[in-house]
TORDREN-81683 format. One line per field, with one value per residue (C-alpha): x, y, z; residue number from 1. Coordinates in Angstrom, 1 decimal, decimal comma, always signed. Layout:
! TORDREN-81683
c1: [X;...] .
c2: [Y;...] .
c3: [Z;...] .
n: [NUM;...] .
END
This chain:
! TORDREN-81683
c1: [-12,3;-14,0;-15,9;-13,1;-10,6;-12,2;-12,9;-9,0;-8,0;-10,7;-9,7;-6,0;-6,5;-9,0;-6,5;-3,8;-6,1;-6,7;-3,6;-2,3;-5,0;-5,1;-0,7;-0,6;+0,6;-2,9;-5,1;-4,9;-8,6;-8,9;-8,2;-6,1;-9,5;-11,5;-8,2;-8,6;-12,5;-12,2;-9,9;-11,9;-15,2;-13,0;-12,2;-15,7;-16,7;-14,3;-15,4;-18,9;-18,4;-16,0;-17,3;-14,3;-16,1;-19,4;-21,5;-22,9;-19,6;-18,2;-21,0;-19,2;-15,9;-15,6;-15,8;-12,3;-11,0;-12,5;-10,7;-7,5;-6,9;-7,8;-11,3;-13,6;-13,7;-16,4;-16,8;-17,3;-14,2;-13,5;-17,5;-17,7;-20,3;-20,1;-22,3;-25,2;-25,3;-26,1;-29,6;-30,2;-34,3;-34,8;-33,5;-37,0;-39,1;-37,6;-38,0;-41,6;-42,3;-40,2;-43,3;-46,1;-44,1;-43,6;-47,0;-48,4;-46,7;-47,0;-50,7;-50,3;-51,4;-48,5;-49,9;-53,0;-52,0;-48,9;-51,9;-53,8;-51,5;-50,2;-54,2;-55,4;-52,7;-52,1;-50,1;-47,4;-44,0;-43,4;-47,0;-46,4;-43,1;-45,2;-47,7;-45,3;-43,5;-46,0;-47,8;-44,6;-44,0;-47,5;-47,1;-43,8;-45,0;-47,1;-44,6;-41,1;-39,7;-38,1;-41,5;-43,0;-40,2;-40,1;-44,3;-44,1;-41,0;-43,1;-45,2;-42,7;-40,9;-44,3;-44,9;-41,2;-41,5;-44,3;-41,9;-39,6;-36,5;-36,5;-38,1;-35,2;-34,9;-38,0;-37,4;-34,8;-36,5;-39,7;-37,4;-35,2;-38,3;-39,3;-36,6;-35,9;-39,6;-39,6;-36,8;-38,4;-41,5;-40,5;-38,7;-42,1;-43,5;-42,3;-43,1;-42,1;-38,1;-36,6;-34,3;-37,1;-38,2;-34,3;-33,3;-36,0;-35,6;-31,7;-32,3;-35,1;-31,9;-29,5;-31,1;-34,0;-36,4;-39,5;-40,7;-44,2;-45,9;-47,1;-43,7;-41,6;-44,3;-43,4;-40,0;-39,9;-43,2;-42,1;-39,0;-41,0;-43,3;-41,0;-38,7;-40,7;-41,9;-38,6;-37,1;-39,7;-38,6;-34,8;-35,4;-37,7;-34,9;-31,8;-33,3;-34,8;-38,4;-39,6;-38,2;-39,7;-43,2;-46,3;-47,0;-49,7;-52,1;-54,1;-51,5;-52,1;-55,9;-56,1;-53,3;-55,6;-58,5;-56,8;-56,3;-60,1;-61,8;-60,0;-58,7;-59,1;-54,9;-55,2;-58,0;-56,5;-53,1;-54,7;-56,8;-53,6;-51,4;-54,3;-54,1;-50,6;-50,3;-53,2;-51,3;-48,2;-50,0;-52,1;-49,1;-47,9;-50,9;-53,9;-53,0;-49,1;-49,9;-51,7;-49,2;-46,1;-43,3;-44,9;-42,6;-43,0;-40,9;-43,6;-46,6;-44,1;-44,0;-47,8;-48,2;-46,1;-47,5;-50,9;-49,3;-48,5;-51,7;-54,2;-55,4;-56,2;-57,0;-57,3;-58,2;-55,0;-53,1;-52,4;-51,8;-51,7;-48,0;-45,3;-41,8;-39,8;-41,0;-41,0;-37,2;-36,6;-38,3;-36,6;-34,6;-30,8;-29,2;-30,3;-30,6;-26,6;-26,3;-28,2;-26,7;-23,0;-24,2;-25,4;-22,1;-20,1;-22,2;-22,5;-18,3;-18,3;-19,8;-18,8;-15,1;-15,8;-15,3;-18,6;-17,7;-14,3;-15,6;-18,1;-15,4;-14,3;-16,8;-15,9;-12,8;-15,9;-16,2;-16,2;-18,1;-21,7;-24,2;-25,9;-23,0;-21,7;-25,5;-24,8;-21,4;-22,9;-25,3;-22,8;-20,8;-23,8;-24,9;-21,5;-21,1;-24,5;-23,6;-20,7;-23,8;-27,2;-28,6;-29,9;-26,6;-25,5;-28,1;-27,4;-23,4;-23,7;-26,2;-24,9;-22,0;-23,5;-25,4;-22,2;-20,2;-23,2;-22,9;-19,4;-19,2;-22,5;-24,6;-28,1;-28,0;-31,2;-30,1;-27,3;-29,4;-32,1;-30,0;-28,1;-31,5;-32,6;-29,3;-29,3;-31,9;-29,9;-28,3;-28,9;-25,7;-24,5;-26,6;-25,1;-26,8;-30,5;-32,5;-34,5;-31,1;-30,4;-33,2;-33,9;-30,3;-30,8;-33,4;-31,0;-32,5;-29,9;-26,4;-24,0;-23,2;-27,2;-27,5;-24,3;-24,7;-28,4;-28,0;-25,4;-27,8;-30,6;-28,5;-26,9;-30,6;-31,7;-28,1;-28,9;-32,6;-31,9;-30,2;-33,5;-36,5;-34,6;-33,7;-36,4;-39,7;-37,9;-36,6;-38,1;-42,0;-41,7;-39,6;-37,8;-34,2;-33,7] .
c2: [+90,3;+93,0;+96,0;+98,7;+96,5;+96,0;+99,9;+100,4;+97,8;+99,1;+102,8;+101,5;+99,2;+101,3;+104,4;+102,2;+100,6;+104,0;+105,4;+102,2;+102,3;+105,7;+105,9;+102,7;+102,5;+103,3;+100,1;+99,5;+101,2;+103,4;+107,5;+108,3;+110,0;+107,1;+104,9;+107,7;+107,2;+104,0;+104,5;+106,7;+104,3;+101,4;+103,3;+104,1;+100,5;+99,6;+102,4;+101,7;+98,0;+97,9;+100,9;+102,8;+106,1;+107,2;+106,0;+109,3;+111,0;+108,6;+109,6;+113,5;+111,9;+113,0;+116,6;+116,3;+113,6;+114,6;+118,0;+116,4;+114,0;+116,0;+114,9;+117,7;+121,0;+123,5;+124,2;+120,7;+120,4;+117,6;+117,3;+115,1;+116,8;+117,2;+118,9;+119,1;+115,1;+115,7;+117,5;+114,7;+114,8;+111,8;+113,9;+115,8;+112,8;+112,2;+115,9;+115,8;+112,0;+113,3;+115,8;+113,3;+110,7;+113,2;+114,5;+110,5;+110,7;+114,2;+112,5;+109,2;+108,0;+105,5;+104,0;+103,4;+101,9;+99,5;+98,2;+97,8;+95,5;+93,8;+93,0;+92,2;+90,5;+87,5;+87,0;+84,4;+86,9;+84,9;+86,0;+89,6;+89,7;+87,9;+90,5;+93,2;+91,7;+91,5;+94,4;+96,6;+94,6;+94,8;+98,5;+98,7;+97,6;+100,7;+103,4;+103,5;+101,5;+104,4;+106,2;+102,3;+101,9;+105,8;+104,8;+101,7;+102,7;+104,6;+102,2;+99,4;+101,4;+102,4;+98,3;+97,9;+100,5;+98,4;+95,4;+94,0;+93,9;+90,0;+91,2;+92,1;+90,2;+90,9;+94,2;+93,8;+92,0;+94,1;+97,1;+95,2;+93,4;+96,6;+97,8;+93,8;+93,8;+97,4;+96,4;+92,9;+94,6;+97,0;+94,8;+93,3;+96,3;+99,0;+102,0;+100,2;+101,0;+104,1;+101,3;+99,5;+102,4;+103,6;+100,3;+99,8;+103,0;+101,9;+98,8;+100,1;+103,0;+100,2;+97,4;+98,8;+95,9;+97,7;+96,3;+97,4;+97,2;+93,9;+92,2;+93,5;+92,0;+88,7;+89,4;+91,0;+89,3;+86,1;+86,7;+89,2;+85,8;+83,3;+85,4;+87,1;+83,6;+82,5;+86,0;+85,5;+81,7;+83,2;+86,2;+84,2;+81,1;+84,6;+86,7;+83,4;+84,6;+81,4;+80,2;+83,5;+82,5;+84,4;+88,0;+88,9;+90,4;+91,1;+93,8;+95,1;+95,0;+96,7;+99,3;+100,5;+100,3;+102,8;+105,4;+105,9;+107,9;+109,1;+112,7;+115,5;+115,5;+111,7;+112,4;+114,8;+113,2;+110,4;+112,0;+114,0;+110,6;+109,2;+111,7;+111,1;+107,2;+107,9;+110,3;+108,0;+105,9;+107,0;+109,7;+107,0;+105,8;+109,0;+112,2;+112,5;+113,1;+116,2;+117,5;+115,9;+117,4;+116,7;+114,1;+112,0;+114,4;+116,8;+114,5;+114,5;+118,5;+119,0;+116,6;+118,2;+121,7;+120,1;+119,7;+122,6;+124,6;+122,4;+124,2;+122,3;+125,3;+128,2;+130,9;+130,1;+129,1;+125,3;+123,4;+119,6;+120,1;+122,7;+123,3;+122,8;+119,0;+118,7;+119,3;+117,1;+114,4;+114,5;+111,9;+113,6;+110,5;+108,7;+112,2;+112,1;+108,8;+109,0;+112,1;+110,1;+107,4;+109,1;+111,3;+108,2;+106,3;+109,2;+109,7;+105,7;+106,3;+109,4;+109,0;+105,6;+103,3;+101,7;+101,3;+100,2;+97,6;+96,5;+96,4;+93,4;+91,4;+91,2;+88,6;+86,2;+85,5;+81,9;+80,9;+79,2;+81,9;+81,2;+81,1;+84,8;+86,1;+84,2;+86,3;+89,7;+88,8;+88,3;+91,2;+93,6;+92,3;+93,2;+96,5;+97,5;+97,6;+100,0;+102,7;+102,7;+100,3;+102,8;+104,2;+100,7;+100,2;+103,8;+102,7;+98,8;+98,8;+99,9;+99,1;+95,3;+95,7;+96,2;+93,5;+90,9;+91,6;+91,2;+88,0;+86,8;+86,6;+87,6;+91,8;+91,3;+88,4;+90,2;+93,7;+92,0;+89,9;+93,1;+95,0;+92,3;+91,6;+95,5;+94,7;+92,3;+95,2;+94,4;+94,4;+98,3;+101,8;+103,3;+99,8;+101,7;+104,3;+101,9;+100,5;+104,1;+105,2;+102,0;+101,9;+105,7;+104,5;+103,3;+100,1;+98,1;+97,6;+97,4;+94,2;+92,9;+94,7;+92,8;+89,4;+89,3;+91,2;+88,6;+86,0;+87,2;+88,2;+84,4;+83,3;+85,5;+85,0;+80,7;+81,5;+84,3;+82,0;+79,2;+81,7;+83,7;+80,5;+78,9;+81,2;+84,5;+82,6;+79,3;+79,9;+83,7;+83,9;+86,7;+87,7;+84,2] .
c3: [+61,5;+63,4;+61,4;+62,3;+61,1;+57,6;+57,3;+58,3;+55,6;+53,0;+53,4;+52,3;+49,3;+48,3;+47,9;+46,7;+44,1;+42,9;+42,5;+40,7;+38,3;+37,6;+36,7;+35,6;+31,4;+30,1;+28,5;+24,9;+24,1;+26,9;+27,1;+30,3;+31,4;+31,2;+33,2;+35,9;+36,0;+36,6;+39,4;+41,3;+40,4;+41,8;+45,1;+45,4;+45,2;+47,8;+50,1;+49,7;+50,3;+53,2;+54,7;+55,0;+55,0;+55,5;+53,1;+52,0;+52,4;+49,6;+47,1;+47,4;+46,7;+42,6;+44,0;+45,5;+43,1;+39,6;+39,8;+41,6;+38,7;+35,9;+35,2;+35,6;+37,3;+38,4;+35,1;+33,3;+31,4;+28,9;+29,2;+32,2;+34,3;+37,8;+40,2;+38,2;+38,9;+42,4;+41,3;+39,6;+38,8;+41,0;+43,9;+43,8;+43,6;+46,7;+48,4;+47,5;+49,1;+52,1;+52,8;+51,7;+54,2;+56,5;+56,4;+57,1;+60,0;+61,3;+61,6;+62,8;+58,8;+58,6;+61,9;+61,0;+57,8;+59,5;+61,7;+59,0;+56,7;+59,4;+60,5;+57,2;+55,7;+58,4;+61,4;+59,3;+58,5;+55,2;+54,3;+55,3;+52,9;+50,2;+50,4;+49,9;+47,1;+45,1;+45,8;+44,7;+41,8;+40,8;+41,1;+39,4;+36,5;+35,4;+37,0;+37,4;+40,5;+41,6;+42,4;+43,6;+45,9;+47,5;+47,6;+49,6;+51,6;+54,2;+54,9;+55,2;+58,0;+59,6;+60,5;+60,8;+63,7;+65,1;+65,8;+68,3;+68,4;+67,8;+64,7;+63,0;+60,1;+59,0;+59,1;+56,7;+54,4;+54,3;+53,5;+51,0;+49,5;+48,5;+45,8;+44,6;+43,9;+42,0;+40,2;+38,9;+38,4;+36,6;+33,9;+32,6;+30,9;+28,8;+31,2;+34,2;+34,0;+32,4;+31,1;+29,0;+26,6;+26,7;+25,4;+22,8;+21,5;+20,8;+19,5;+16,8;+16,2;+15,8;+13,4;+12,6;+15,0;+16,3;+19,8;+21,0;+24,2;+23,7;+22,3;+25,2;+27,6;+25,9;+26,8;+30,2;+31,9;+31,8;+33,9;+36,6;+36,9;+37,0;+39,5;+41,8;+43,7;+43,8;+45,3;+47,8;+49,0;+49,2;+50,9;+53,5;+53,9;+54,0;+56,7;+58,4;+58,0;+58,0;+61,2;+63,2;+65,3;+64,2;+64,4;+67,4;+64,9;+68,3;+69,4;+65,6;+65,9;+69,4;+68,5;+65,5;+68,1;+69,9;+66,9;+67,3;+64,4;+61,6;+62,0;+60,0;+58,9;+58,7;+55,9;+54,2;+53,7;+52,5;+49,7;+49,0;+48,9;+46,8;+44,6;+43,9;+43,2;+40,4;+38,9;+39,0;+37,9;+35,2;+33,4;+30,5;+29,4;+30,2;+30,7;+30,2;+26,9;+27,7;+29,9;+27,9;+30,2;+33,0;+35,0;+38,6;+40,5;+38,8;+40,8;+43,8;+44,6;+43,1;+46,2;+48,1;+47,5;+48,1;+52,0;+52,2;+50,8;+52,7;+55,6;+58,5;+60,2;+58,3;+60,1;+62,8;+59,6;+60,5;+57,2;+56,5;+56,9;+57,8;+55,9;+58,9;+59,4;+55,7;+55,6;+58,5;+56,7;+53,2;+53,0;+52,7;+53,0;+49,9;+47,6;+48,2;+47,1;+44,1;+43,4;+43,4;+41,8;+38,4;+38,7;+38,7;+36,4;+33,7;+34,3;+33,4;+30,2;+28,8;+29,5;+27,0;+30,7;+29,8;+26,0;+26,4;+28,5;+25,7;+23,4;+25,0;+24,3;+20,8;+21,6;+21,8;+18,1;+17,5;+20,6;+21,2;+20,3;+23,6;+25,8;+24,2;+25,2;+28,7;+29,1;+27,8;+30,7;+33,1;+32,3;+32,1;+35,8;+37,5;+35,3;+36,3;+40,1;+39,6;+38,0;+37,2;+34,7;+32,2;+31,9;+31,3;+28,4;+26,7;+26,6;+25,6;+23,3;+20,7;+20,7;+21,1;+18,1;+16,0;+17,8;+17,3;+13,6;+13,5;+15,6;+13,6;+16,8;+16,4;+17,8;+19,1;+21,1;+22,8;+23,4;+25,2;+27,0;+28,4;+28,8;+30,7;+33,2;+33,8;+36,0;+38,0;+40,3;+43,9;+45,4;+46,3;+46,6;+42,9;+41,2;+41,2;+42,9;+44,8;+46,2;+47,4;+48,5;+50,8;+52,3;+52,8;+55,1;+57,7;+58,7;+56,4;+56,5;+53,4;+54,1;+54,0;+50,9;+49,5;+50,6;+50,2;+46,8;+45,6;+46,3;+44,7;+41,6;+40,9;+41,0;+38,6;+36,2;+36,5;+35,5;+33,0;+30,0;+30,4;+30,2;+27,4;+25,3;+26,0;+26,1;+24,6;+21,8;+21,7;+22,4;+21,1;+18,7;+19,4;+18,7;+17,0] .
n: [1;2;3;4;5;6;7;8;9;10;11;12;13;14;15;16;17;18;19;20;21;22;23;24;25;26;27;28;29;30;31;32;33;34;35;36;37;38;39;40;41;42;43;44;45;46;47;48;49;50;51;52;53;54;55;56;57;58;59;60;61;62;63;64;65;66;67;68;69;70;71;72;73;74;75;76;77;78;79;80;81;82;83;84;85;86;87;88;89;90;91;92;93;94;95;96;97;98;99;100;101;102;103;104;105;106;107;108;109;110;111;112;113;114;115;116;117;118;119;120;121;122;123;124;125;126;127;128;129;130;131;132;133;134;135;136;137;138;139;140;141;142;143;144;145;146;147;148;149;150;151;152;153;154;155;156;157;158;159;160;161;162;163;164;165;166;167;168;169;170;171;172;173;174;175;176;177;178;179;180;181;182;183;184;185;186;187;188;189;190;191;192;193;194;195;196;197;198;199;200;201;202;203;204;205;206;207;208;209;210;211;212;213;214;215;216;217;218;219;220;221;222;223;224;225;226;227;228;229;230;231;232;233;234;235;236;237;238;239;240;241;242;243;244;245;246;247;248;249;250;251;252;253;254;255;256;257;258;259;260;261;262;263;264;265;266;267;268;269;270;271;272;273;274;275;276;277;278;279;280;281;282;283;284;285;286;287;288;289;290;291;292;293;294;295;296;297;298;299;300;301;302;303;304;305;306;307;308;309;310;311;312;313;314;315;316;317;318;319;320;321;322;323;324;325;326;327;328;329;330;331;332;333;334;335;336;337;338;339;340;341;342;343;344;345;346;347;348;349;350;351;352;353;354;355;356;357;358;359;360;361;362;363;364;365;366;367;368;369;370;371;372;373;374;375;376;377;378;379;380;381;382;383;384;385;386;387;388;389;390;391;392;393;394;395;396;397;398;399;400;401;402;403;404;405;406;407;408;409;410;411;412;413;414;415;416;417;418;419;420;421;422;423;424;425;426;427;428;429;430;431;432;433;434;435;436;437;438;439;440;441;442;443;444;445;446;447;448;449;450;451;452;453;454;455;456;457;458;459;460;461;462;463;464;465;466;467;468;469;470;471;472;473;474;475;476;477;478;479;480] .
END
């Protein structure tokens, strides 16, 4: 079936879904303006999948259909939020990378350091993937993936640009290693997701069990090292890395010949980029505490500033960079999508979507402890594409806590096992940041991000149940 045809048929069923859902006899448990959230979340879904629209364009959808179908207006009625979504803070991390990126390669940085990588790290593809994966997922794990990913991304598309055209799958899978990895990452320690202290923070709320930085890295590590090698062998085998003849790391060696000494812009980007990832870096744990409202978007626009306030040249006013390739460079695309995404995922929960769905769960009374944490798992996984995962956490968890009680399942059981498949969102842009921001880049299609993403997320839900039974609870101890 050819790709007009599918838009045709998705632009259809999608609208039809909608309206069925949305004047159908409400669900037992559900408000009519969480039934009409869901409609307009469902239609979304199916836009964003089959392509009916523009991708972007479907992320500014809820400002024609919340106020249409009684949801919200201008003014936030029946307190589901609308446009203040779309500044969501993340939006700035991305205008301030946009003028650090931009600035890389207003300079010919991002060549330098393509060549670089692609010298260094070996002329075998698989290797070059390898080397990414776990270089972001090293770096995910003491920031937030969102701020790993929108690092890396540059420099993925800098040697991605150095490629053929018979390169092509490895050009997808350097740009989708790059948010996987963040996202896996980021699970093992406590500052690595929002999610992570979100979550712990709810379950010491909710039965009283307080989880430190060590304890959760008994939890999450285990999974980030069990996972990331076999991400790697998938993603190698999906984009048939492995069958593509080496890389001629000569080209790479005499292209970074040519560059010739570094240039003044070249070396002050760099100290100016540097200055940034250390300060990503070091916020949780040094001097965040010192500065305690002090965010990464805050790093991002002190960064960018820095571009901007650098002379080059002072005296005929020529700066490390200028606003008008700044703006060029910020990457509208994705700060759209993100912007939908946390307006449909915060609609999702505060309209009760998110709870209702929970509520659910509480049929499974009766069943194997393990298999109940196994659903909850499931569940979360496919929720957590349809909105962000911390949303996901803030609306399940406790409601989780209750039902585990009820159904005498261990709470802690069932929490972690939802904190934990949260993470499994690798499917559509509105699952995470990271998805957004590296379909925003335009060198991935929906459907490599769904097919490879569905791949990669039955992996992790067949490994999930073992490591959590078997080193979570078994060797650990924990939420037994």
């Amino acid at each position: 079936m050819g790709k007009y045809k599918i838009r045709k048929i998705g632009f259809l069923v999608g609208i039809l879904v909608m309206l069925v859902l949305a004047f159908m006899p409400t669900p037992e448990g559900l408000t009519v303006l969480g039934q009409r959230v869901l409609a307009v979340t469902v239609l979304m879904v199916i836009f964003w999948m089959t392509e009916a629209m523009p991708i972007p364009f479907t992320a500014l959808l809820p400002i024609i259909l919340f106020p249409l179908l009684g949801i919200t207006g201008a003014k936030g009625q029946n307190d589901i939020q609308l446009f203040k979504h779309y500044a969501y803070s993340t939006c700035y991390l991305l205008v301030g990378v946009g003028f650090l990126s931009g600035a890389m390669v207003k300079h010919g940085l991002h060549k330098r350091i393509a060549y670089g990588i692609v010298s260094k790290i070996g002329k075998k593809p698989t290797t070059l993937v390898l080397g990414f994966i776990i270089a972001v997922g090293f770096v995910s794990m003491w920031m937030s993936n969102t701020t790993a990913t929108v690092m890396m991304i540059p420099i993925a598309l800098s040697i991605a640009s150095t490629l053929g055209a018979e390169a092509s799958g490895l050009k997808k899978a350097l740009i989708l290693a790059i948010p996987y990895a963040a996202t896996l990452g980021g699970m093992s320690t406590v500052i690595g997701t929002t999610t992570n202290p979100t979550g712990i923070g709810l379950i010491q709320e909710s039965i009283g069990v307080t989880l430190n930085f060590t304890d959760w890295m008994k939890i999450g590590l285990p999974f980030t090292l069990i996972l990331i090698p076999l991400f790697w062998l998938y993603m190698v085998k999906f984009f048939k890395v492995d069958k593509m003849s080496n890389i001629n790391v000569q080209v790479a060696h005499e292209e970074y010949e040519k560059l010739g000494p570094w240039s003044k812009g070249e070396k002050y980007t760099a100290v100016i980029f540097l200055i940034c990832v250390v300060l990503w870096v070091t916020r949780s744990t040094v001097w965040g505490k010192f500065i305690p409202y002090a965010t990464d978007e805050t790093v991002a626009l002190f960064g960018a500033f820095l571009t901007l306030a650098v002379p080059l040249n002072f005296k005929e006013g020529e700066y490390v960079m200028d606003m008008k390739t700044g703006m060029r460079e910020i990457p509208w695309t994705a700060i759209i999508l993100l912007g939908g995404s946390m307006v449909m995922g915060n609609a999702f929960k505060d309209a009760g979507c998110a709870t209702w769905v929970a509520d659910q769960l509480s049929g499974l009374a009766g069943l194997s402890p393990v298999l109940i944490v196994v659903i909850v798992g499931i569940v979360t996984s496919l929720i957590t594409e349809l909105t962000t995962n911390a949303v996901v956490v803030a609306a399940f968890l406790p409601v989780l806590a209750s039902v585990g009680t009820a159904i005498g399942v261990s709470p802690l059981a069932m929490m972690l096992g939802c904190m934990l498949a949260c993470n499994f969102a690798f499917m559509l842009p509105p699952a995470t940041p990271p998805n957004a921001i590296a379909y925003g880049t335009g060198e991935i299609e929906m459907k490599d991000l769904i097919k490879c993403g569905l791949g990669l997320k039955l992996i992790c839900l067949v490994v999930f149940p073992f490591v959590l039974y078997f080193i979570t609870m078994g060797l650990f101890g924990i939420g037994t």
